[in-house]
C-alpha positions in Angstrom: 27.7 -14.4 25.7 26.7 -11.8 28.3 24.5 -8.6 26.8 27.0 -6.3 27.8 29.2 -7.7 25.1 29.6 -6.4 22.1 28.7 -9.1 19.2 31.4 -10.9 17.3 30.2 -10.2 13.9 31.8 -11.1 10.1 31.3 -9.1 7.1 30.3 -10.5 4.2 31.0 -8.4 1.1 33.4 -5.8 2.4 35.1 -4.2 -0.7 37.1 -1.1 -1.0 33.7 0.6 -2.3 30.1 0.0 -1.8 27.4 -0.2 0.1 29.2 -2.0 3.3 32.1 0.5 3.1 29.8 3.6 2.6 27.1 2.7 5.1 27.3 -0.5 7.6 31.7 -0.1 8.4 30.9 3.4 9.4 28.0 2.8 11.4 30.1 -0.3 13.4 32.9 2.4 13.7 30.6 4.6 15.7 30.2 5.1 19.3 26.8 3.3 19.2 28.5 1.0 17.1 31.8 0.2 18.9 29.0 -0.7 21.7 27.4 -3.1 19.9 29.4 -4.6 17.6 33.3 -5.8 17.1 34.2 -6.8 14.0 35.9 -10.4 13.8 36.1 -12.1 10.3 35.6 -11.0 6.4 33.9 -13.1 4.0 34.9 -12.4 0.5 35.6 -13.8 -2.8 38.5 -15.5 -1.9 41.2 -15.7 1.4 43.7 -13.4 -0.1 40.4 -10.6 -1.6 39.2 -10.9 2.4 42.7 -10.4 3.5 43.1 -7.1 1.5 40.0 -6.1 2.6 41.1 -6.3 6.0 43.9 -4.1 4.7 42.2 -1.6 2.8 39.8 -0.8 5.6 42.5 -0.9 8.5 40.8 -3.7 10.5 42.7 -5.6 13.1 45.4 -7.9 12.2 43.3 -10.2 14.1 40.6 -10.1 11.6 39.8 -13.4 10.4 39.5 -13.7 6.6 37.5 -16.1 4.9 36.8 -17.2 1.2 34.0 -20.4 1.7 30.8 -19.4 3.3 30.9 -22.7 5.1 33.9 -22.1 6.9 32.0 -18.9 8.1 29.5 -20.7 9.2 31.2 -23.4 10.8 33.4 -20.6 13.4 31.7 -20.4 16.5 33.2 -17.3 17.1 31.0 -15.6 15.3 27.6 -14.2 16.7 26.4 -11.9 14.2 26.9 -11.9 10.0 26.0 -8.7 8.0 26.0 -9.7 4.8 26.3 -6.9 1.5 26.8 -8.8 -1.7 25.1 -8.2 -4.6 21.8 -9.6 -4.3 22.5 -12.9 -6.4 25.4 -13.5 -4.2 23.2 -13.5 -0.9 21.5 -16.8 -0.7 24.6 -18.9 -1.4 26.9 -16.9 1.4 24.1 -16.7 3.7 22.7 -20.0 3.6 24.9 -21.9 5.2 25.0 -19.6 8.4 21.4 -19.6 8.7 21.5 -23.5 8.1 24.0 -22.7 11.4 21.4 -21.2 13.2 23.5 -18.4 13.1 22.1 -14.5 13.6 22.2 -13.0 10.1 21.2 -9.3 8.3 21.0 -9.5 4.6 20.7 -6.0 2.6 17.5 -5.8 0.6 17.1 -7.7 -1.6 17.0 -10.3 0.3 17.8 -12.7 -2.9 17.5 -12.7 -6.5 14.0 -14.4 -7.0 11.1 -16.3 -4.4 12.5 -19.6 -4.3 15.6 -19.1 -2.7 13.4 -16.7 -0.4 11.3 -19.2 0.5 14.6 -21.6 0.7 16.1 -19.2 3.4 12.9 -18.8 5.3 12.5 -22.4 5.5 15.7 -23.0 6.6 15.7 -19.8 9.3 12.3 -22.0 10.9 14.3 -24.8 11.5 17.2 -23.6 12.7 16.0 -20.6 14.2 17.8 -18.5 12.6 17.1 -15.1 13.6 17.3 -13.0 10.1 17.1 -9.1 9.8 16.4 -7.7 6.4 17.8 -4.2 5.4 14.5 -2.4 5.2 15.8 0.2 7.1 13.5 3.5 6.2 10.6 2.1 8.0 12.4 3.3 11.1 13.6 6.4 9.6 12.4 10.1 11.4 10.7 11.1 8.5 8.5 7.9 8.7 7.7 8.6 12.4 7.1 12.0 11.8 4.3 10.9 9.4 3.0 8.4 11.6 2.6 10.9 14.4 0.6 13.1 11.9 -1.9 9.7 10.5 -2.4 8.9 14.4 -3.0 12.0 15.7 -6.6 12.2 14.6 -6.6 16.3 13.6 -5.9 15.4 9.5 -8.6 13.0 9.9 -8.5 9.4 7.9 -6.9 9.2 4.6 -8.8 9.3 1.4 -5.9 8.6 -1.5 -2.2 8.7 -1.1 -0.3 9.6 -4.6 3.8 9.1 -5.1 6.0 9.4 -7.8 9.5 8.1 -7.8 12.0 8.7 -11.0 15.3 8.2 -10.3 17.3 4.6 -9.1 20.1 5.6 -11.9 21.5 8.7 -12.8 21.0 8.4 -16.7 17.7 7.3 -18.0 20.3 5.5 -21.3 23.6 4.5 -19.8 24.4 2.1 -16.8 28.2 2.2 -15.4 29.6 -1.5 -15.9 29.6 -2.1 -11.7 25.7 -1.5 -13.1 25.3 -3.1 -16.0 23.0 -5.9 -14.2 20.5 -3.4 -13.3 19.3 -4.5 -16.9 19.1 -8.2 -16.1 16.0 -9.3 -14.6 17.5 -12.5 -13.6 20.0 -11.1 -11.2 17.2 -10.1 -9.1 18.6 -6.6 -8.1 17.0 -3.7 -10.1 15.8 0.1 -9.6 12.6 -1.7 -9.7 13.2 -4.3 -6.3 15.7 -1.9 -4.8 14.4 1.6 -5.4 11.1 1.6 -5.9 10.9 -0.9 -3.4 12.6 0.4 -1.0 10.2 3.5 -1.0 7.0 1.3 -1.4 7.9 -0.6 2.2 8.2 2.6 3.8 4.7 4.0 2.2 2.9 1.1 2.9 4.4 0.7 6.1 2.7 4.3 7.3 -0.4 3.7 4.9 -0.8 -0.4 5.7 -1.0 -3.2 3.4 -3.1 -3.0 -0.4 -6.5 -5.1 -0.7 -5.5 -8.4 -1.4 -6.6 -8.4 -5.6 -6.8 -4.4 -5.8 -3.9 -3.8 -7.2 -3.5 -3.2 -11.0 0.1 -2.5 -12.4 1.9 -1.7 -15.6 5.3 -1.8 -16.9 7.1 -0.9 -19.4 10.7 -1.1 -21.5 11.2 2.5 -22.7 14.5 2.1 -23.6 15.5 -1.5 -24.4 18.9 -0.2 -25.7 21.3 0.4 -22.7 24.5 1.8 -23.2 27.5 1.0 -20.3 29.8 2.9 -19.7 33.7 2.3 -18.3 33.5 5.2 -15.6 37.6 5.1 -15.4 37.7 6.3 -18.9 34.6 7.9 -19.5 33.3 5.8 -22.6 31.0 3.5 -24.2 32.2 -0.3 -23.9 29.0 -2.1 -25.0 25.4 -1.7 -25.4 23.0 -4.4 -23.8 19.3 -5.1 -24.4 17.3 -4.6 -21.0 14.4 -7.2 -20.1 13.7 -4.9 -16.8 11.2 -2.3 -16.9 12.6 1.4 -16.5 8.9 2.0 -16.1 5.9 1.2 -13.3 2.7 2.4 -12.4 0.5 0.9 -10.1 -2.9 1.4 -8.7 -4.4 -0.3 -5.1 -6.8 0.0 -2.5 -5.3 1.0 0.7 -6.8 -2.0 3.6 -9.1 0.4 5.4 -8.0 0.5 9.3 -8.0 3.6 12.0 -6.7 5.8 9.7 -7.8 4.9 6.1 -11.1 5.3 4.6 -12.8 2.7 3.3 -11.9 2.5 -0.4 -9.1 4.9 -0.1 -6.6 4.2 -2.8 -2.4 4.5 -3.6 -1.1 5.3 -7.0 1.9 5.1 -7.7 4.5 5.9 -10.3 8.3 4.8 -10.9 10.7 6.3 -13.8 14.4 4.7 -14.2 17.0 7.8 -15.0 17.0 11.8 -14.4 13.6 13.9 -13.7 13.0 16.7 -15.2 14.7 19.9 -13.8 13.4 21.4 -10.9 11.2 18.3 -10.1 11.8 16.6 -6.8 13.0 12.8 -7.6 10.8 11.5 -4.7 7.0 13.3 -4.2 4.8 11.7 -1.6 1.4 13.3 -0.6 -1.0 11.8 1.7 -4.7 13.6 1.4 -7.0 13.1 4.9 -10.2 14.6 5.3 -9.0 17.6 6.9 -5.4 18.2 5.2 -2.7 17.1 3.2 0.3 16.0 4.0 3.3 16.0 1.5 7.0 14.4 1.7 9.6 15.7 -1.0 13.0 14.9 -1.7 14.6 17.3 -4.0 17.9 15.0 -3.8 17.4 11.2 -4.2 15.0 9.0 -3.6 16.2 8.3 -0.1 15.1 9.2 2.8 18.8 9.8 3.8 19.3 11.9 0.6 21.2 15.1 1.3 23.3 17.7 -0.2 24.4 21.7 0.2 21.8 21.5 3.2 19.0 19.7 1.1 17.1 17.2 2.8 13.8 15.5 2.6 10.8 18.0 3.9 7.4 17.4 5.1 4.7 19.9 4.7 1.1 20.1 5.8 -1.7 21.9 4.0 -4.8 22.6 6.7 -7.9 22.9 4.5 -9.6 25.0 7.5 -7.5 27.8 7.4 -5.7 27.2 3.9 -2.7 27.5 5.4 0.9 25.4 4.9 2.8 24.3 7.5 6.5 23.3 7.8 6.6 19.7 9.9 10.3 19.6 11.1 12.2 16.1 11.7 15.7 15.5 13.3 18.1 12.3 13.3 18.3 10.8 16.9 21.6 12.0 18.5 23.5 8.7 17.6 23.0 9.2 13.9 23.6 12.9 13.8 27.4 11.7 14.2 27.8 8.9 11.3 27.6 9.7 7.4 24.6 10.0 5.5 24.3 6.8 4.1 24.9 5.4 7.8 22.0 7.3 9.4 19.1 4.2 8.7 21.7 1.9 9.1 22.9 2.4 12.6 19.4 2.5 13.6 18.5 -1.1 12.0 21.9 -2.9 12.9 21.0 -1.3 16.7 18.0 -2.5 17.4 19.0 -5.8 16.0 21.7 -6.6 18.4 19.8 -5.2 21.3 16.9 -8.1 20.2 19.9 -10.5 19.7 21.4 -9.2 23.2 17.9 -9.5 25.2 17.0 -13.4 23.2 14.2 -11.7 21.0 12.6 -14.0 18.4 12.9 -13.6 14.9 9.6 -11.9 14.1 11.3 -8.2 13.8 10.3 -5.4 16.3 10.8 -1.7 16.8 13.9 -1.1 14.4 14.5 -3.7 12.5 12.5 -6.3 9.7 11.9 -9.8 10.7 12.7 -12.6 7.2 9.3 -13.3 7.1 8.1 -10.0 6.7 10.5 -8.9 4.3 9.8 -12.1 2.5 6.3 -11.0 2.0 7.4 -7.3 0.8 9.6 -9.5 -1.5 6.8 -11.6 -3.0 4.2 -8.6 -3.5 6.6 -6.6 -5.0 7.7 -9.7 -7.8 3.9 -9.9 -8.6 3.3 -6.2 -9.1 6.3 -6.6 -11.5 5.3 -10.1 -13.4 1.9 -8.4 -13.5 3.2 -5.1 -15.0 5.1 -7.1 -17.5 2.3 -9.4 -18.6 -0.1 -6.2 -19.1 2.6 -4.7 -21.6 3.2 -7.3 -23.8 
C-alpha cells in the first residue's frame, strides 16, 4: 500500500443512527476524510442488516457486507477497521482482526470489563496490532488551549484543580430502552465509564496522572428505581433496578511535575441526569499560584457540545490585577467543515492513518491513544468505581 492511498477501511457497527452515523461517516465523508480514508466493507449483525446499512447510508454498491467478524478479519482488503458497537459487542468483533494483525479503532470503552482488555492487549503484542482507542478530547482545542496556559509559566504551578460533571443522561429517573443498559454494570458501558470518563482522560491528561494510592472515591445508587421509556410512543414500558452508580466523587493527589505543586490535589464530582437550572453541566477550574483558570460548558458535558452559539469557554482570573480574561479557542480548518459530533473525530481517525500511512508503532502519538494507554485509563477508572462502590455499602 503506498501512503498516498487512502486506507481501505470496514465499519463495524454502522446503523441508521448512532454514534458511527452521527460522528465517524461524516468525518470519512469529509475532504480530510475522503483523503484518508475509503470505505470498503460493513460489519453488522447479520449479511442482509450490513447490506441495508450500505443502503441506508448510500455507500457504494461495491461495499462489501459482512455478518461474521472472522470473515472481516480474514479479507485482506481491508487496512483499517473502526469499530462502534456497543461496548459489550467490541471485544468479540474486534478480536479476531487484531488476532489478524489488522489496524483497528475501537470507541471508548474499549470493552465491557479488564479481562477482555487485557485479552485484546495481549493479543495486539503479538500480532502487532496497531489499536487506536476513541479518547478523542485529549486532542481537542480546548485541551491545547489549557496546556498552553499550564506551560507557559505566568499562572505559575497548580495548587488544586476542582470539576464537577452532572449530566451523561438527560433525566436523572428514566433511561430510553436503546438506554436501558446504562443501568447494568455488567454491560460495561455507563455514564460512569463513558462520561465521566471521558472527561477525567482529558483532565488528567492536562493535569498528569493521580499518586499511585491517593485517591479516595465514593459512589452511590440515588435512585435504584429506573424507569424506561419507549421514545416512539412517549411512555413507560418497564422499570428496572440499577446496580450502577448515578453518583461519584473522588479525591487524589495530582503527581507533582513542572507544573503541579507538590501535594496539589483533584476533586472531583459526577451526577447522572439534569443540573440544576442555570448550572453549567461541565465546570472545570484549575487554581495556579498566580491565577485561575476555569473551563465551562453550559451545553453537555462535551467538549464538542454546542447549541444557539453556545460552546465551551475558558476564562482566566489574574490574581495581580483581579481582573478576568476571556481565552478564545477555534477548531482547526478541517473540522470547522464536519458536524459537531465529528469535530474530535476527524482529528483522532487523522492522525491515525497518517501513523498507519508513515509505519508508526502502536504506542499512540500526537492525535490519537495508543491500546495500552487507554487500557490503563480503563483499569484506573474500574478501581475508582469498585472502590466507590465498596465505600457505600
Amino acid at each position: 500500500m503506498s501512503p498516498q492511498q487512502p486506507l481501505r477501511t470496514a465499519f463495524i457497527g454502522l446503523s441508521s443512527s448512532g454514534w458511527a452515523s452521527i460522528a465517524h461517516l461524516p468525518a470519512l465523508r469529509s475532504a480530510l476524510g475522503g483523503e484518508k480514508f475509503s470505505i470498503m466493507a460493513l460489519l453488522n449483525s447479520s449479511v442482509p442488516a450490513a447490506g441495508a446499512s450500505i443502503g441506508h447510508h448510500n455507500l457504494p454498491a461495491s461495499t462489501r457486507a459482512y455478518g461474521s467478524p472472522e470473515d472481516l478479519a480474514a479479507d485482506p482488503d481491508i487496512d483499517l477497521v473502526i469499530c462502534n458497537t456497543r461496548v459489550d459487542k467490541h471485544f468479540e468483533t474486534i478480536l479476531p482482526s487484531v488476532k489478524a494483525g489488522k489496524n483497528v479503532y475501537v470507541e471508548w470503552p474499549i470493552a465491557s470489563n479488564t479481562t477482555d482488555i487485557d485479552t485484546l492487549v495481549a493479543a495486539a503484542r503479538k500480532s502487532g496490532s496497531r489499536v487506536a482507542v476513541g479518547l478523542q478530547n485529549r486532542w481537542a482545542p480546548q485541551v491545547f488551549k489549557l496546556e498552553e496556559l499550564l506551560h507557559g509559566g505566568k499562572l505559575g504551578k497548580v495548587l488544586s484543580s476542582d470539576l464537577r460533571v452532572i449530566g451523561g443522561t438527560d433525566d436523572r429517573e428514566i433511561l430510553v430502552t436503546k438506554g436501558k443498559y446504562f443501568a447494568q454494570r455488567e454491560i460495561g458501558g455507563n455514564v460512569i465509564v463513558i462520561n465521566f470518563g471521558h472527561v477525567l482522560d482529558f483532565v488528567l491528561h492536562v493535569l498528569g496522572d493521580l499518586a499511585p494510592g491517593s485517591v479516595q472515591s465514593k459512589g452511590q445508587i440515588q435512585r435504584p428505581s429506573v424507569r424506561v421509556r419507549d421514545t416512539s410512543t412517549n411512555s413507560i414500558v418497564e422499570t428496572v433496578t440499577s446496580d450502577v452508580p448515578d453518583l461519584l466523587s473522588l479525591h487524589g493527589t495530582l503527581t507533582p511535575s513542572k507544573i503541579i505543586q507538590e501535594d496539589a490535589t483533584l476533586s472531583a464530582f459526577f451526577r447522572r441526569g439534569q443540573a440544576f437550572p442555570g448550572d453549567p453541566p461541565l465546570a472545570w477550574s484549575i487554581n495556579c499560584e498566580f491565577g485561575e483558570i476555569r473551563l465551562l460548558s453550559t451545553v453537555g458535558t462535551a467538549l464538542f457540545s454546542e447549541s444557539n452559539g453556545e460552546r465551551v469557554t475558558i476564562h482566566v482570573h489574574h490574581f495581580d490585577t483581579d481582573t478576568v480574561e476571556e481565552i478564545p479557542w477555534e477548531w482547526e480548518k478541517e473540522q470547522e467543515h464536519v458536524p459537531t459530533h465529528a469535530k474530535s473525530v476527524l482529528r483522532c481517525l487523522a492522525s491515525f492513518a497518517d501513523a498507519i500511512s508513515e509505519g508508526k508503532g502502536s504506542e499512540g502519538g500526537d492525535g490519537w491513544v495508543g491500546l495500552e494507554d487507554a487500557a490503563r485509563r480503563a483499569r484506573q477508572i474500574e478501581k475508582i468505581l469498585s472502590d466507590g462502590e465498596r465505600k457505600a455499602q
